[in-house]
C-alpha positions as CSV (number, residue, x, y, z in Angstrom):
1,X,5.6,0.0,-52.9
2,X,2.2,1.5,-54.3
3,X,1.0,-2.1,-54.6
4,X,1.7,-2.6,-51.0
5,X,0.2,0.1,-50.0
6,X,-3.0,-0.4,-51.8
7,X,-3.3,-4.0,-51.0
8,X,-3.3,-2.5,-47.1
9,X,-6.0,0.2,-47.9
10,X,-8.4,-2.1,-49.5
11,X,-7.8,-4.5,-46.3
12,X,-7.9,-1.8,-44.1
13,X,-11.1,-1.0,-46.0
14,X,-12.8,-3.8,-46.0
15,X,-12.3,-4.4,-42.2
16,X,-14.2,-1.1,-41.5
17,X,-17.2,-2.1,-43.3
18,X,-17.0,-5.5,-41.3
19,X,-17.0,-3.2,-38.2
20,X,-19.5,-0.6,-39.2
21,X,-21.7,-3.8,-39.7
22,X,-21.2,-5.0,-36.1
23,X,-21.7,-1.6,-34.7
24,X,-25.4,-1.2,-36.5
25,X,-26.1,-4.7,-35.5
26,X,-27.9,-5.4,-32.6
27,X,-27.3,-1.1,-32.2
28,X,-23.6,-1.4,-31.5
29,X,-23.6,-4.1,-28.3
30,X,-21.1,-3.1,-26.2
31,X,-20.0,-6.6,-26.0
32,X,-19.3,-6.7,-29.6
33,X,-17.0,-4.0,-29.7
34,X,-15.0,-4.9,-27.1
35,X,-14.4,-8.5,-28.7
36,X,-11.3,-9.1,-30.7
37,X,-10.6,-8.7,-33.7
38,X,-13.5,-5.3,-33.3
39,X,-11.4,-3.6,-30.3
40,X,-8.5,-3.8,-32.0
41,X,-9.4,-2.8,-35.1
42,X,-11.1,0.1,-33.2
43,X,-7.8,1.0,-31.8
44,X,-6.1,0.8,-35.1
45,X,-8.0,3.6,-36.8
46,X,-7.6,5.8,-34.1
47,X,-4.0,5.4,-33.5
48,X,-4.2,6.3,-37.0
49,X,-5.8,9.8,-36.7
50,X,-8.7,8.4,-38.4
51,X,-10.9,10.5,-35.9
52,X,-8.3,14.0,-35.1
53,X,-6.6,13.7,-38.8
54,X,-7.2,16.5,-41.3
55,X,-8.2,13.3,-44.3
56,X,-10.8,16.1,-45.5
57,X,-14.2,14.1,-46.3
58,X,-13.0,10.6,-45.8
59,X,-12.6,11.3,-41.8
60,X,-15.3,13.1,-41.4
61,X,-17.3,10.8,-43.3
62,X,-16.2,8.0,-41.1
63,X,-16.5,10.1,-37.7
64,X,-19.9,11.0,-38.4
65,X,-21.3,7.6,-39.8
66,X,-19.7,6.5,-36.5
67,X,-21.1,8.9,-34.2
68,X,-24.8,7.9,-36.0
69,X,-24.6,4.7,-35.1
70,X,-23.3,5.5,-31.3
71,X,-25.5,8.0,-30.8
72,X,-22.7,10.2,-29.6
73,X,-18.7,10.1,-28.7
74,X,-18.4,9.4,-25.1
75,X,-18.3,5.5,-26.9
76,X,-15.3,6.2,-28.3
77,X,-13.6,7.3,-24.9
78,X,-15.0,4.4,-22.9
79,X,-13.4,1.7,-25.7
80,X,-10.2,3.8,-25.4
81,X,-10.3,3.3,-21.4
82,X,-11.5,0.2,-21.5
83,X,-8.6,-1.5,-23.6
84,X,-5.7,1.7,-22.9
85,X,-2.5,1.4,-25.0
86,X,0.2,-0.3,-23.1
87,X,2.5,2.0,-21.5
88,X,6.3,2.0,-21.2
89,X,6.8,4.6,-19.3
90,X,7.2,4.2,-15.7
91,X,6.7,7.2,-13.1
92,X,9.2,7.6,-11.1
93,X,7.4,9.5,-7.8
94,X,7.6,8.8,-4.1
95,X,5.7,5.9,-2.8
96,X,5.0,6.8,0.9
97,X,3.9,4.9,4.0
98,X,-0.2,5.1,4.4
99,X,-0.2,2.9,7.7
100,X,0.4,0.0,9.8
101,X,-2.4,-2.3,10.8
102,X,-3.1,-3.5,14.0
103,X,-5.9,-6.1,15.4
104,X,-7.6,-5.4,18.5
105,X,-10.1,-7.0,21.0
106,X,-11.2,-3.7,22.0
107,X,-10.7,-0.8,20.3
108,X,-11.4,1.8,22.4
109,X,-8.8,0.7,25.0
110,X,-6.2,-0.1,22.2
111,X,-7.2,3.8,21.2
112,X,-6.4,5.1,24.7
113,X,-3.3,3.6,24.5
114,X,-1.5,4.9,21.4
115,X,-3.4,8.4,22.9
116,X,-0.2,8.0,25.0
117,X,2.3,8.8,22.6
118,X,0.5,11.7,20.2
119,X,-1.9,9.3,18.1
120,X,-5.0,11.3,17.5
121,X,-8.5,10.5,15.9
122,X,-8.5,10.5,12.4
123,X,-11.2,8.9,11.4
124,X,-13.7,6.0,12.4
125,X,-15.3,3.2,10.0
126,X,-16.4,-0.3,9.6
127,X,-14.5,-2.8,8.0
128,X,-17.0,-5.8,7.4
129,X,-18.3,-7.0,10.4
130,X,-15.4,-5.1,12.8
131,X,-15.2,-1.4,13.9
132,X,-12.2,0.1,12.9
133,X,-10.2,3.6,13.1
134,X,-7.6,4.9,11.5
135,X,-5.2,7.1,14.0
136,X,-2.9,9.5,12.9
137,X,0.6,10.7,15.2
138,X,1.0,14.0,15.5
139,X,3.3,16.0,13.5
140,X,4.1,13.0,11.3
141,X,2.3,11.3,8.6
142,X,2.2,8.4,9.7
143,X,-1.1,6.3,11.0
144,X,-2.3,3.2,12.3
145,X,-5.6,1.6,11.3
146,X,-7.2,-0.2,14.1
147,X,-9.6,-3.0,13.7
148,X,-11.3,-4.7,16.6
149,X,-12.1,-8.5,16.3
150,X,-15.9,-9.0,16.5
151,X,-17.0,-11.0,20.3
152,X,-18.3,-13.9,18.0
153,X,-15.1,-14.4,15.8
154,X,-12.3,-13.9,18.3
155,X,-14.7,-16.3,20.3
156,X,-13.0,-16.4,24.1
157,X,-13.4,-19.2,26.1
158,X,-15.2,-18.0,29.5
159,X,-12.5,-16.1,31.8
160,X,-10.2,-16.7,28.7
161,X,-8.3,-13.2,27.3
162,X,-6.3,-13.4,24.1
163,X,-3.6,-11.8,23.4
164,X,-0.7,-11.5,20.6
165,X,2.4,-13.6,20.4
166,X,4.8,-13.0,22.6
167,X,7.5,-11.8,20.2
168,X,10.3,-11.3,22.6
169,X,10.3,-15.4,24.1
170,X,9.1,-16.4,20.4
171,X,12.2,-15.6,18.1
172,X,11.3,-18.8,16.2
173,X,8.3,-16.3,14.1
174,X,8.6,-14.8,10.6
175,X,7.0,-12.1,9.3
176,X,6.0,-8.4,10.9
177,X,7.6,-7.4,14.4
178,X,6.8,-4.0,16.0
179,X,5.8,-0.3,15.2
180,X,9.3,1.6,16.4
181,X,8.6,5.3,17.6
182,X,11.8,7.6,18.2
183,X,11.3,9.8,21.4
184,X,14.1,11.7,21.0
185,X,12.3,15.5,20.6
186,X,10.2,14.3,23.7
187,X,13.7,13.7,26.2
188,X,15.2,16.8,27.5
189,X,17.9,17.8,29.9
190,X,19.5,14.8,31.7
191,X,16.2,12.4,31.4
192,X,16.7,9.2,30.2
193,X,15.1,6.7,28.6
194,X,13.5,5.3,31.9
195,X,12.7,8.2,33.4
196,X,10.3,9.0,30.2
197,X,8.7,5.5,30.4
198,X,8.3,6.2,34.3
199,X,6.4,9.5,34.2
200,X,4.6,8.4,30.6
201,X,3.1,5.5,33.1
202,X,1.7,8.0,35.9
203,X,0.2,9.5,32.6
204,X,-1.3,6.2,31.4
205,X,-2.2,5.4,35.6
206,X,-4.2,9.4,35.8
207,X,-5.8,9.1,32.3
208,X,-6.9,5.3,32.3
209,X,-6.2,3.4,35.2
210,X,-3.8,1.2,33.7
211,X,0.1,0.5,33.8
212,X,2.1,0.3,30.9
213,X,3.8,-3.3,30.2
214,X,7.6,-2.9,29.7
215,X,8.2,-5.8,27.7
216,X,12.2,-5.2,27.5
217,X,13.9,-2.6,29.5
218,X,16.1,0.8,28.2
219,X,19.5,-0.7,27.0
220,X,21.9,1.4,24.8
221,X,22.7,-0.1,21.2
222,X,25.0,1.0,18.6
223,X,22.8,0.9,15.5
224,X,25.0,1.3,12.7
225,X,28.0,4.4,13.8
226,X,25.1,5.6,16.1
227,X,24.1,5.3,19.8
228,X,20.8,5.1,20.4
229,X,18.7,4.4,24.1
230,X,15.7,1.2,23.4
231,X,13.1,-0.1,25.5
232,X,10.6,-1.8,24.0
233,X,6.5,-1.9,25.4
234,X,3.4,-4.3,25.1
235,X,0.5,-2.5,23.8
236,X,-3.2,-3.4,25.3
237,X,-3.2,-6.8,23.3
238,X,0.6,-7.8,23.7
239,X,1.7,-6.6,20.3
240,X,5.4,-4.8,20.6
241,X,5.8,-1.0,20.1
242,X,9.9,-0.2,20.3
243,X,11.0,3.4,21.8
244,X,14.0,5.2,20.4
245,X,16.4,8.0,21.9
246,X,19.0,9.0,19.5
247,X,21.9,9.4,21.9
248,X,25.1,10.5,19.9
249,X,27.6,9.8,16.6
250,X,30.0,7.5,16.8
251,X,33.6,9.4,15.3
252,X,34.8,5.9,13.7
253,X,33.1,3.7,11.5
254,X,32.0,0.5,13.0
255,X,31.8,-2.3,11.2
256,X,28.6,-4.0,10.4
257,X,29.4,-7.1,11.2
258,X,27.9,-8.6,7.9
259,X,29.8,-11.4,5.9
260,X,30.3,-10.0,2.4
261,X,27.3,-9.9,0.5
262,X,26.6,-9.3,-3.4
263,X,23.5,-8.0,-3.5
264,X,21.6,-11.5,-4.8
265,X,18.4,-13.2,-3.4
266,X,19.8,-16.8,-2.8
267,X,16.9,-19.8,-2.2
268,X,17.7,-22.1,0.2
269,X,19.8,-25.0,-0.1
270,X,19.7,-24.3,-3.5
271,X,22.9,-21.7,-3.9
272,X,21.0,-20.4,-7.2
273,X,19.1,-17.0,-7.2
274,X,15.6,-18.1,-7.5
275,X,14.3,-16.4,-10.4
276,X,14.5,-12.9,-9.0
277,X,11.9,-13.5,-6.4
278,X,12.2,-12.8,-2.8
279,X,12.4,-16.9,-2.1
């Protein structure tokens, strides 16, 4: 066991001299250090307290021959940044919602437009060549950055006006769908649904000029053991913004209407999980 242990030392030993070398060489290129097997070795002696030990003269020996040849120790925190010790621990706090994205051909008009419903200001910015704004909705935290598509890159044909999919006649489409908003705190006493949308658009016609689109009408659907009013809109562009009113519980549990389902992720055709990934 002794033998082992001074075997180690001496090897241990001789690889600091081989680093003290390449830190005076050259005065310590940070390039050097942070090649293997110098970064490493770096990180060995100070997992092992070679710097915060009480080893009497041998660490203090070694700290200050190191800290002549680095000139101080903020080069000893930079190489422990630079290559950090991996980690197993994982931190288990909330990830929240920062915002939804939405292009635009014109922002200001797309800005009036979610006005309508309590999205305020936040702040405005550039986002390469495109102005951009990030909007926040009153009394909740969530936002939607806005980024208008420059004249020259959306590049409109003349008396040409594009728009967005048309997500209600193209069910065929993957990917994103709509920003939902629940109105529910806005509807009181016997108003429905389509009396909301009706006086929000007089709102829309004083303020702006402009009609809202109603890209599906109010319908009631049972969302899970719940009864909720829908409708959903067309925003400036054409892209789909869904309104909620919670109506009522339901006092029996409805079924779901799902097959039975395991929990795996199966690829198609395939009937095998494909490695864990969202296939």
């Amino acid at each position: 066991m002794a033998v082992k242990y001074f075997r180690t030392r001496r090897k241990l030993l001789s690889w600091l001299y081989l680093l003290l070398f390449a830190m005076q060489w050259k005065q310590c290129s940070p390039w050097i250090m942070q090649q293997p097997p110098f970064a490493m070795l770096f990180r060995h002696f100070q997992r092992k307290h070679y710097f915060t030990a009480t080893t009497g003269r041998r660490r203090d020996s070694i700290k200050t021959c190191l800290q002549s040849t680095l000139g101080s120790n903020n080069y000893l925190q930079s190489m422990e940044q630079t290559h950090p010790e991996p980690s197993s621990t994982i931190v288990k706090a909330p990830i929240l919602l920062h915002h939804t994205c939405i292009k635009t051909r014109n922002i200001t008009t797309a800005i009036d437009f979610y006005s309508l419903f309590g999205y305020q200001m936040e702040g405005k910015f550039r986002a390469g060549p495109a102005r951009a704004a990030w909007l926040e909705l009153e009394g909740s935290q969530h936002r939607l950055e806005l980024i208008e598509i420059p004249s020259h890159i959306l590049n409109e044909r003349l008396g040409q006006r594009r728009r967005a999919l048309d997500l209600m006649e193209r069910q065929d489409l993957l990917g994103y769908n709509h920003v939902a908003l629940d109105v529910t705190n806005q509807i009181v006493g016997n108003q429905t649904l389509a009396i909301w949308i009706d006086n929000l658009n007089k709102v829309s016609l004083e303020r702006f000029g402009k009609s809202l689109r109603v890209a599906l009408e109010p319908k009631q659907q049972m969302i899970g053991d719940a009864v909720f009013e829908l409708a959903f809109l067309s925003d400036a562009d054409g892209c789909l913004v869904e309104l909620l009113r919670y109506q009522a519980d339901l006092p029996q549990v409805v079924n779901s209407g799902w097959e039975p389902w395991d929990g795996q992720f199966v690829g198609p055709g395939s009937g095998e999980v494909n490695g864990g990934l969202f296939h």
